[in-house]
C-alpha positions in Angstrom: 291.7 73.6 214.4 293.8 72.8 217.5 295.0 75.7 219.6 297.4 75.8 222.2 296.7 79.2 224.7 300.1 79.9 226.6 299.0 80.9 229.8 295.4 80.0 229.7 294.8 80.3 233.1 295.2 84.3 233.2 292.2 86.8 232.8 292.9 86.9 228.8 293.9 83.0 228.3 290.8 82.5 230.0 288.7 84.0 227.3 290.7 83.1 224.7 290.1 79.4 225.7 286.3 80.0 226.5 286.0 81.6 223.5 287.7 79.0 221.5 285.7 76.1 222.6 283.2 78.3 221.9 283.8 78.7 217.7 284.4 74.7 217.7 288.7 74.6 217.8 290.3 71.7 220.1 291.9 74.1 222.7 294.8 73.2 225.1 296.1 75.5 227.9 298.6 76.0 229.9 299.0 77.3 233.5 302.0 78.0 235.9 300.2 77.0 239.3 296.8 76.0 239.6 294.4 74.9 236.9 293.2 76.2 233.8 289.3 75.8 235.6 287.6 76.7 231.9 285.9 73.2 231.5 286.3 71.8 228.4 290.2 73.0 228.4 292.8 70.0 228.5 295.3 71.4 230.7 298.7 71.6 231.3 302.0 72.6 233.1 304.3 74.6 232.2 307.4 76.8 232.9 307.6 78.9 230.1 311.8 80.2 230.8 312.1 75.9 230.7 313.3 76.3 226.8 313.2 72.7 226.7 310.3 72.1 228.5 308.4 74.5 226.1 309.8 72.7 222.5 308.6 69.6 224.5 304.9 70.2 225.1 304.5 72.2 222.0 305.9 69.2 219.9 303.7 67.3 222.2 300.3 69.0 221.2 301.5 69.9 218.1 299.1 72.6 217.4 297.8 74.8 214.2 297.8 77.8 216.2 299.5 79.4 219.2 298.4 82.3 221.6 301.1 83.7 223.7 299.6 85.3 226.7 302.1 84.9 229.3 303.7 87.9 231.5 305.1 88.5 234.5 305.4 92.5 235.3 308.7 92.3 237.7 310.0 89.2 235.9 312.2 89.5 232.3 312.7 86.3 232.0 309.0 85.2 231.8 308.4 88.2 230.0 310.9 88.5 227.5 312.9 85.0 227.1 309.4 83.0 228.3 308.3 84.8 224.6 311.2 83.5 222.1 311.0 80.0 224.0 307.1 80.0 222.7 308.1 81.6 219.6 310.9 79.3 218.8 308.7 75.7 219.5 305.9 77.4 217.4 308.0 78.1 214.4 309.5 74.2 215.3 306.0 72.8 214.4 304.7 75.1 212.0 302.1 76.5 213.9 300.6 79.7 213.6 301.8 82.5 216.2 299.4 85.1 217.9 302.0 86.5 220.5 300.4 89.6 222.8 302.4 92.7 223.5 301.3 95.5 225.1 300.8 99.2 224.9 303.5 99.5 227.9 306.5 99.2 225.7 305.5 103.0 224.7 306.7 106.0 226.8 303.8 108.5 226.0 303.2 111.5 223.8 300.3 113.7 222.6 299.8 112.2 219.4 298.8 108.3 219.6 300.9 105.6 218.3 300.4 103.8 214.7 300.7 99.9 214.5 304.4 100.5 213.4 305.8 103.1 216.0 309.1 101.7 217.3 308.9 101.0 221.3 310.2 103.5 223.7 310.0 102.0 226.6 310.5 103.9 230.2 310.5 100.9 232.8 311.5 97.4 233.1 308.5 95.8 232.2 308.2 97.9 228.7 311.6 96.7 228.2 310.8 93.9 228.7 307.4 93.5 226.2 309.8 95.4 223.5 312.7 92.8 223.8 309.9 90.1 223.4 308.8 91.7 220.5 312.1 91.7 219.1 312.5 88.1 219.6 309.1 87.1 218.1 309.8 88.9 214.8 313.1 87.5 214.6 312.2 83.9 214.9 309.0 84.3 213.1 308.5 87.2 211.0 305.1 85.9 209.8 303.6 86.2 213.2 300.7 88.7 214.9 301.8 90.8 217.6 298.9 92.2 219.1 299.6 95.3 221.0 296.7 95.8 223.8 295.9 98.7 226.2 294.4 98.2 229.7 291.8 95.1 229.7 288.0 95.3 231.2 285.5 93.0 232.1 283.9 90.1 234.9 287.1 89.9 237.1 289.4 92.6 235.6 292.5 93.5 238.0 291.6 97.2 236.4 288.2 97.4 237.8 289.4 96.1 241.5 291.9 98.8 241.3 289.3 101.6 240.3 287.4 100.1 243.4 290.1 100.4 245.4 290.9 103.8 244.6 287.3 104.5 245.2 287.3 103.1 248.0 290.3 104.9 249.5 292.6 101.8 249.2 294.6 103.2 246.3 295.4 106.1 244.1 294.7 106.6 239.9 296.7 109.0 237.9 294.9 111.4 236.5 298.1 112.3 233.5 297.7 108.5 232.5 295.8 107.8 229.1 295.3 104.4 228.2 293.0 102.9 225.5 290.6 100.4 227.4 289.4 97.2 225.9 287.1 94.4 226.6 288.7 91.1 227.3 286.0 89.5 225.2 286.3 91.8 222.2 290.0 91.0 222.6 289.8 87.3 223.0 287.9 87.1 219.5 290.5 89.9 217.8 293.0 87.5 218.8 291.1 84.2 217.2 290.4 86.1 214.5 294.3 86.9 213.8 294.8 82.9 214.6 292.9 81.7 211.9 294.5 84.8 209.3 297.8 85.2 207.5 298.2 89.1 209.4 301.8 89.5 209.6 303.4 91.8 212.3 302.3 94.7 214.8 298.6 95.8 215.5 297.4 97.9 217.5 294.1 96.3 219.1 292.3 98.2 221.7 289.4 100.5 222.4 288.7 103.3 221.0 288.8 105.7 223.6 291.5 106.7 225.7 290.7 107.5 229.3 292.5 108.3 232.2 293.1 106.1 235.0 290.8 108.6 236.8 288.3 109.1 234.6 288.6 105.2 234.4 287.7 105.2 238.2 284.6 107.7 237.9 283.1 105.3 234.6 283.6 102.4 237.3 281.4 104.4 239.9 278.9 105.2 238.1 278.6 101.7 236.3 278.5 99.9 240.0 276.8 103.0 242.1 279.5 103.7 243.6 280.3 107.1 245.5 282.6 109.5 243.0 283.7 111.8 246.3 286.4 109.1 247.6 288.2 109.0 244.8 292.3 109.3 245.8 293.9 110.6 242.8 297.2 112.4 241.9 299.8 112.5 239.4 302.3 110.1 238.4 305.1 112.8 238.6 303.5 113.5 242.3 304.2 110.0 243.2 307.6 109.4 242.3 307.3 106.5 239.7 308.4 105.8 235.9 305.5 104.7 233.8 304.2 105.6 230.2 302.5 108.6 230.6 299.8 109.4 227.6 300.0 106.1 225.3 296.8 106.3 223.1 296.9 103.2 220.8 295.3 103.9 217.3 293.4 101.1 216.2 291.9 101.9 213.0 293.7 99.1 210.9 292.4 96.8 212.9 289.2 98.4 212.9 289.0 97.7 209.6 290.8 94.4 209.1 288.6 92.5 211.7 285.2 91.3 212.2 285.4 91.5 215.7 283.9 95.3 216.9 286.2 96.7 219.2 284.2 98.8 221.3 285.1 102.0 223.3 285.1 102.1 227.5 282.3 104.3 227.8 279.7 101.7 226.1 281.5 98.9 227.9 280.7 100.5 231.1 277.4 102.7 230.3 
């Protein structure tokens, strides 16, 4: 099986490649700036708001499966249009299309959100994730949208900010419930869904929802870290529009993969 990772040189791509050399697929990635640095990897350039440049290398490599991985928070068009670009050169070759979302296209409520719940987003960058979603479905209604929560492990931008915070350098919200999950758990959900026929949304993150706060005190005591600096407040206290309470319910994934997805606490006991 050849897969092509778009954006395989972020945190998730990574693993995704790693983990797909791993289970015996021929994997190409793809990276902005830099290199993909996951030996193994062939890798290679790409601009993914170049339309043309996208139909081009896909044709190129002409893969079985595609991951879609890129994002830019403060940019639309990587985020949105960079997502019907991959969509559309997938769907040209008849590849298979594993396209990540994200539980940012949610606003928040009390009650968590089902694989199906419409997107209410409350910033640009939810916009954003929901207008790619909209694209992907329409282009190719027979591909996996994987909808993901706040991603751990070696390297995670989540644990440096938890540090930070810890460490005085920043500030968690403490009425802001996310749904960690590991980014190796995730990298196999998502190879998983690349060799299935799952059609549409899924929820796939842990099973716990956290905090960001009570994300920051897991972090402390995992690394022996001292609790007492902890700088926390609310987001309504600091003046900025994010999703609030967004607690992804993952049970039909739960039950539709092999892959355990496993909760924050046992990820960072």
């Amino acid at each position: 099986m050849r897969v092509l990772v778009v954006g395989g040189s972020g945190f998730l791509g990574s693993e995704v490649c790693r983990r797909g050399l791993r289970a015996g697929f021929s994997v190409v990635g793809t990276f902005h700036s830099g290199s993909i640095g996951v030996p193994g990897v062939a890798g290679r350039r790409l601009d993914v708001t170049d339309r043309a440049a996208v139909r081009a290398l896909v044709a190129q490599v002409r893969p079985d499966a595609v991951v879609a991985t890129p994002y830019r928070y403060d940019d639309w068009t990587v985020t949105a249009d960079g997502a019907a670009h991959v969509a559309l050169a997938a769907a040209e070759v008849g590849a298979r299309l594993v396209h990540l979302s994200s539980d940012a296209l949610h606003g928040g409520r009390p009650t968590p959100y089902a694989d199906d719940d419409p997107p209410s987003p409350v910033n640009a960058y939810g916009a954003a994730k929901a207008a790619a979603e909209t694209a992907v479905r329409a282009i190719d209604p027979g591909a996996a949208l994987v909808r993901t929560s706040l991603i751990l492990g070696e390297g995670s931008k989540q644990i440096e900010l938890c540090r930070d915070a810890l460490a005085g350098r920043a500030v968690l919200f403490t009425d802001e419930f996310r749904c960690p999950i590991d980014v190796g758990d995730l990298a196999d959900a998502v190879l998983e869904l690349a060799r299935s026929s799952y059609a549409g949304v899924l929820n796939v993150a842990g099973p716990e929802a956290v905090s960001r706060a009570e994300l920051g005190l897991l972090v402390a005591e995992r690394f022996g870290l001292d609790p007492a600096g902890l700088k926390t407040t609310t987001a309504a206290a600091a003046g900025v529009v994010r999703p609030s309470d967004v607690r992804l319910d993952s049970a039909r994934a739960a039950d539709l993969l092999r892959t355990r997805l496993r909760g924050v606490r046992e990820l960072l006991g």
